[in-house]
C-alpha positions as CSV (number, residue, x, y, z in Angstrom):
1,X,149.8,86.5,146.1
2,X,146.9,83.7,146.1
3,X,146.0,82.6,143.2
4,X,142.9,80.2,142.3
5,X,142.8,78.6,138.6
6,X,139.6,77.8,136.6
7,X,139.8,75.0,134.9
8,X,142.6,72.1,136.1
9,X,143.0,71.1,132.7
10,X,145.9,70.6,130.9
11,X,147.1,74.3,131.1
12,X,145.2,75.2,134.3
13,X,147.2,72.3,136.1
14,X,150.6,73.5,134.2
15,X,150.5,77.0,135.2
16,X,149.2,76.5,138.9
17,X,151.2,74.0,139.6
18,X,154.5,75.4,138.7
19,X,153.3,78.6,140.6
20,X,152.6,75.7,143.3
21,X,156.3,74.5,143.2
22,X,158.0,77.9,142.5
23,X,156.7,80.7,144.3
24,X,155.8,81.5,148.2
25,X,152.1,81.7,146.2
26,X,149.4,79.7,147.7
27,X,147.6,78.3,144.5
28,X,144.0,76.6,144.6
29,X,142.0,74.8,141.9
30,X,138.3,74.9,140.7
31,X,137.0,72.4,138.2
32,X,133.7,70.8,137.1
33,X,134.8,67.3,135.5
34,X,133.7,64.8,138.1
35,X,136.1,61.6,136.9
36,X,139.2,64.3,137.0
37,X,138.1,65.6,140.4
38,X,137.1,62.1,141.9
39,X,140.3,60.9,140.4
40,X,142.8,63.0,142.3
41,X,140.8,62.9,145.0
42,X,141.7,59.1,145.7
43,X,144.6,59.8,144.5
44,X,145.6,62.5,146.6
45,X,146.7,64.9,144.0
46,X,147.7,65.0,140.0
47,X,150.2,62.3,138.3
48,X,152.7,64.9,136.6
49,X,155.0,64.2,133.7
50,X,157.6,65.9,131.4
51,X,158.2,64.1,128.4
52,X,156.3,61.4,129.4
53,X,159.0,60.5,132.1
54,X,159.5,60.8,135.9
55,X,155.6,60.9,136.3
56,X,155.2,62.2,139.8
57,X,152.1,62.5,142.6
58,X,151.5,66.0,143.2
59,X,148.7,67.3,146.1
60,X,147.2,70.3,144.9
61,X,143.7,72.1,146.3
62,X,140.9,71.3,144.2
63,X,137.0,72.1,144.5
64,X,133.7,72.5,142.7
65,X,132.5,76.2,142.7
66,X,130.0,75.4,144.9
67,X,132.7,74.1,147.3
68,X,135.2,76.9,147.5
69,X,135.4,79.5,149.9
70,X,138.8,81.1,148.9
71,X,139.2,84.5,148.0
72,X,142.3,84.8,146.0
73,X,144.3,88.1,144.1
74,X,144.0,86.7,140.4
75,X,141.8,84.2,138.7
76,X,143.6,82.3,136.2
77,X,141.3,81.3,133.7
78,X,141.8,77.9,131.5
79,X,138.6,77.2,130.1
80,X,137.7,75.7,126.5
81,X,135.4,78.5,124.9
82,X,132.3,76.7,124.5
83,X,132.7,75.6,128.6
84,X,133.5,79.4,129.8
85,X,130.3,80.7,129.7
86,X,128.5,78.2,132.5
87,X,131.6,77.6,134.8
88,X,131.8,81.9,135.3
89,X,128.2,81.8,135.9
90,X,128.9,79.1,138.4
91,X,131.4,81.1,140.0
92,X,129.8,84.4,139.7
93,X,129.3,84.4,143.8
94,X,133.0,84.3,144.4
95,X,133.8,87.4,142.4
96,X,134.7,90.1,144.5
97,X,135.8,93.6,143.5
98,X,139.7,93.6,144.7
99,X,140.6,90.6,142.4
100,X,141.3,90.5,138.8
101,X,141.3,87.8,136.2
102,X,144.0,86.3,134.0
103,X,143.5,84.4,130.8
104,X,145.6,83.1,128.1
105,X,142.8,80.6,126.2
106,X,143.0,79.7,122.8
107,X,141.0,81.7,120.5
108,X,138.7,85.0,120.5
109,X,135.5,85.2,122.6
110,X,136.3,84.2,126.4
111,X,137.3,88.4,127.4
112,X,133.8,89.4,126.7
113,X,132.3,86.5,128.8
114,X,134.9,87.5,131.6
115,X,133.9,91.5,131.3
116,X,130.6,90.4,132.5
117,X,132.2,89.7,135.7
118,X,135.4,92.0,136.1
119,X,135.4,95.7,134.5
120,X,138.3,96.2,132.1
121,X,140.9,97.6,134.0
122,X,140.8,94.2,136.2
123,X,141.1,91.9,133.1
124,X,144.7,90.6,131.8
125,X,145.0,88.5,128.9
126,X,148.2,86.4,127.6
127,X,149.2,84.1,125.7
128,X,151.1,80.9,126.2
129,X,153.4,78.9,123.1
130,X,153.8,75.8,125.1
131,X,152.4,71.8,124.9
132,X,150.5,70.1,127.9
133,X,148.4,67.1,127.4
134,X,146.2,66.0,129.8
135,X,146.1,62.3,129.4
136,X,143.0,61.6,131.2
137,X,141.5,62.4,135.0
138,X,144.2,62.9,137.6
139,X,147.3,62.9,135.0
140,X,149.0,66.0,132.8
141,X,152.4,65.7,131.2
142,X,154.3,68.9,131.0
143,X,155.8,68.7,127.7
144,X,159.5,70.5,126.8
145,X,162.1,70.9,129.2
146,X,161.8,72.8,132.5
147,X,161.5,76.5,130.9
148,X,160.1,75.4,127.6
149,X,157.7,77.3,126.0
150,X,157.2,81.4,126.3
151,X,154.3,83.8,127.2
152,X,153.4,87.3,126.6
153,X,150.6,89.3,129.2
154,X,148.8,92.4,129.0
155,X,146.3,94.4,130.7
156,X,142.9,95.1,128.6
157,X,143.6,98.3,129.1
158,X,147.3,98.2,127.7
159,X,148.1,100.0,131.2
160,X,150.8,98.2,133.3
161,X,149.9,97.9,136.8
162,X,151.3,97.0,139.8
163,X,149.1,93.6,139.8
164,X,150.6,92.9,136.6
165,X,154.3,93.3,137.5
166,X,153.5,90.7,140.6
167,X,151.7,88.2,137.9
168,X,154.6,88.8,135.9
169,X,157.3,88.1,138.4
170,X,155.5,85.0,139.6
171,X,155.1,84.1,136.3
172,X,158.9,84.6,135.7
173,X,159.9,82.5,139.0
174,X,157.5,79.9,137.9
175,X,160.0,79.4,134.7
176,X,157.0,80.8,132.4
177,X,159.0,83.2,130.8
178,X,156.3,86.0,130.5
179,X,157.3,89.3,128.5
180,X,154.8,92.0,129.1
181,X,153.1,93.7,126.2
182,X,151.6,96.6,125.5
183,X,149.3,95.9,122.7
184,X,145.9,93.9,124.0
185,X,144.7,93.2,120.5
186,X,147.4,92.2,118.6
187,X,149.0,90.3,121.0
188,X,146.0,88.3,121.5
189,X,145.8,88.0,117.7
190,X,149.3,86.9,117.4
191,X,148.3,83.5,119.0
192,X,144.9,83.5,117.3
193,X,146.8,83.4,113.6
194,X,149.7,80.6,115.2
195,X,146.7,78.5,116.4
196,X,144.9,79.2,113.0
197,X,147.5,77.4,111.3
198,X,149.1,74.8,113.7
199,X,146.2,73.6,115.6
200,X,143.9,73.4,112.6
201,X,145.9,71.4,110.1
202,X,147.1,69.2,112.5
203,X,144.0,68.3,113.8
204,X,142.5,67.9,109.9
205,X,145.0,65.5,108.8
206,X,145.8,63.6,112.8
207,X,149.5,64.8,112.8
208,X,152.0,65.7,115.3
209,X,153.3,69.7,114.9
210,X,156.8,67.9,113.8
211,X,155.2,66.1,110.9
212,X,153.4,68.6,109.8
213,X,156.7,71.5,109.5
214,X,158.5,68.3,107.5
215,X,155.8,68.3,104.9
216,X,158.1,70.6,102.1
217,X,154.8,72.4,101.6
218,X,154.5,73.5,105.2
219,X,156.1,77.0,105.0
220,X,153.7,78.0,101.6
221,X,150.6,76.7,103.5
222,X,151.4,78.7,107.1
223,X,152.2,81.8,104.7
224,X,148.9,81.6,103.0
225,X,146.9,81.4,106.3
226,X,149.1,83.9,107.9
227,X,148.9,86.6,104.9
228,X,144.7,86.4,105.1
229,X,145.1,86.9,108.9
230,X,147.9,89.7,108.8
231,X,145.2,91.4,105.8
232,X,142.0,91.0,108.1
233,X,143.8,92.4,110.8
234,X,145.2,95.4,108.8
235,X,141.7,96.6,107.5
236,X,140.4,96.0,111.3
237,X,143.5,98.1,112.3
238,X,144.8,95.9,114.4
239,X,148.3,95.9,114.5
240,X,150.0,92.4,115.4
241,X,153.4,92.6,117.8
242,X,155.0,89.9,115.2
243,X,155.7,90.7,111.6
244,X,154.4,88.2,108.8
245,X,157.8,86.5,108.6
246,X,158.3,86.8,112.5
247,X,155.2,84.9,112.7
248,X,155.8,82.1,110.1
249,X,159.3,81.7,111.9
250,X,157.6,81.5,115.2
251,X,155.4,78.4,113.5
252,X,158.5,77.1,112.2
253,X,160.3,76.9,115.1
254,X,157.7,76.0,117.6
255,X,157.0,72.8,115.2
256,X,160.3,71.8,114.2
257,X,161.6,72.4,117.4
258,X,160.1,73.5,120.4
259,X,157.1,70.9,120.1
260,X,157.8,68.5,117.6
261,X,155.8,65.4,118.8
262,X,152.8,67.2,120.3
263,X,149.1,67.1,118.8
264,X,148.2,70.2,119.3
265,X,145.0,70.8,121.7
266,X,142.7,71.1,119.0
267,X,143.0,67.1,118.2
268,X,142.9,66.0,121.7
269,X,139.8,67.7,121.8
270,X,138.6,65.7,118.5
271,X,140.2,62.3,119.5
272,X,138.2,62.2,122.7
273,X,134.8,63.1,121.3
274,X,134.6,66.4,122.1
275,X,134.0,69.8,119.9
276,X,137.1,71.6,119.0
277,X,137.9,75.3,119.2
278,X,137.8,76.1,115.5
279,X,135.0,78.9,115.7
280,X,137.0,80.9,117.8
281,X,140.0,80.6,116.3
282,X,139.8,80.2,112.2
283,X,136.2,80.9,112.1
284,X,137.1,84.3,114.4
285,X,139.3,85.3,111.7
286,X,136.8,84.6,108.9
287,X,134.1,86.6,110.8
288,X,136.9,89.5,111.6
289,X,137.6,90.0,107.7
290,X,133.7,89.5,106.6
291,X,133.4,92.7,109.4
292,X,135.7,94.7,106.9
293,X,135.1,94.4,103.7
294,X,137.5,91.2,103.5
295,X,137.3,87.5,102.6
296,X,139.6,84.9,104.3
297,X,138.8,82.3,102.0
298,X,141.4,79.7,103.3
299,X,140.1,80.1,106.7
300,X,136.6,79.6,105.9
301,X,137.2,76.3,104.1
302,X,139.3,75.7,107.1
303,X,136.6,75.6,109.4
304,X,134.6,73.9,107.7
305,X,137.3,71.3,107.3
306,X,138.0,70.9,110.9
307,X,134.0,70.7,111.5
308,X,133.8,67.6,108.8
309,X,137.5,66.0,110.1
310,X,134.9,65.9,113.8
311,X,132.1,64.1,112.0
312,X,134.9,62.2,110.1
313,X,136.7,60.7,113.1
314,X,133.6,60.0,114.4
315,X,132.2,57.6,111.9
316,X,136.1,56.1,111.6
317,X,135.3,55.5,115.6
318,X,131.9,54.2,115.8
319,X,132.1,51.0,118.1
């Protein structure tokens, strides 16, 4: 299998490089930041760390799409939403009808910028419950023990193919720890609704996951934001593959003790400048209940919230 991911960010460099180190896969890298790409260029490859410790030089294959000349099985695709849209149009030439694409982004919107490019039946979606911080150009730090973190994958079509039980064993020999679902939607949703509540508040009041689960209002506040999710989703008929408790244990345990110290990627995104994710993940949610009949109030403020914390930390940061 050859693989080439889109987007050597945080998660783009995690996956492909444990593929990298795991499998007989040969892995490549495309990517559009110029200081991250002229970075590991004189470098020679990407500083890795777990846990902020035995920080390691790594080579890896990376180009601009204008550079690459690969044609590889899968795409993996790590973009942030509001990026997606030009890099795929930018690699629109290297498209070819034998390959398929693989995402697990954050957030609702990125599988109907992909289906311009890749019919249904070639599209796989996941998601991915682990923490990866890219600290600037040329250095990532895996964060959790080797295996840390789980996945699930699906085919658009809720179909399992052959191509997906090869993802999925790579995946698996990669120390992923992929399960394979069979419900498109709701697993997707699933990891909307944990972002929805993690990501969000973190990133409002500049916490880490683990202070935010010690707060002894924690639990109410994920409920609340869950229970508007789980009723949006019911009168869209989409069924979730977690219950409403499964889901609020999931946040639990993921904060407490999976990821305790990590700001999620939502406030990286804010404490470097940059737009967060918020309209695809809360204000998706918002717009899915408004679509039937259905007000997700908490959300709404929400995403709002996370827009003002932006302009907020912005003014706080004015040099």
């Amino acid at each position: 299998m050859k693989y080439t991911v889109i987007g050597a960010g945080a998660m783009g460099l995690r996956y492909g490089i444990l593929l990298q180190e795991h499998t007989d896969a040969h892995v490549d890298f495309i990517d559009a930041w110029a200081p991250h790409i002229d970075k590991i260029r004189e470098q020679g490859g990407v500083y890795v760390s777990r846990d902020h410790e035995n920080r390691r030089l790594i080579p890896i294959n990376l180009y601009t799409p204008e550079e690459y000349e690969g044609d590889p099985d899968v795409w993996i695709i790590f973009m942030k939403q509001m990026q997606l849209e030009e890099m795929l149009e930018r690699c629109a030439h290297l498209f070819k009808d034998h390959q398929v694409a693989f995402s697990a982004m954050n957030g609702w919107g990125h599988f109907e910028k992909i289906a311009k490019y890749f019919p249904e039946d070639r599209i796989y979606g996941g998601t991915a419950l682990v923490a990866t911080v890219l600290n600037g150009p040329g250095d990532v730090d895996f964060i959790g023990k080797s295996g840390a973190g789980t996945m699930h994958m699906c085919a658009m079509t809720n179909e399992v193919t052959d191509i997906e039980k090869a993802i999925f064993a790579d995946f698996q020999q990669a120390n992923l720890n992929p399960e394979i679902s069979d419900d498109f939607k709701g697993m997707c949703m699933a990891k909307i609704v944990f972002n929805s509540v993690v990501n969000t508040l973190c990133t409002m009041y500049q916490i880490t996951m683990g202070q935010f689960i010690s707060y002894p209002g924690a639990r109410e506040m994920a409920m609340q934001l869950i229970n508007e999710a789980y009723d949006a989703c019911d009168r869209a008929g989409i069924k979730l593959i977690n219950t409403r408790a499964e889901e609020l244990e999931s946040v639990d345990y993921v904060s407490r003790t999976g990821n305790p110290l990590h700001y999620p990627s939502m406030y990286q995104d804010m404490s470097r400048g940059r737009k967060t994710e918020v309209d695809f993940i809360n204000g998706y949610i918002a717009r899915l209940g408004r679509e039937n009949d259905y007000v997700c109030r908490t959300h709404e403020f929400l995403t709002h919230g996370v827009h003002l914390a932006e302009l907020a930390f912005q003014y706080h940061h004015q040099k």
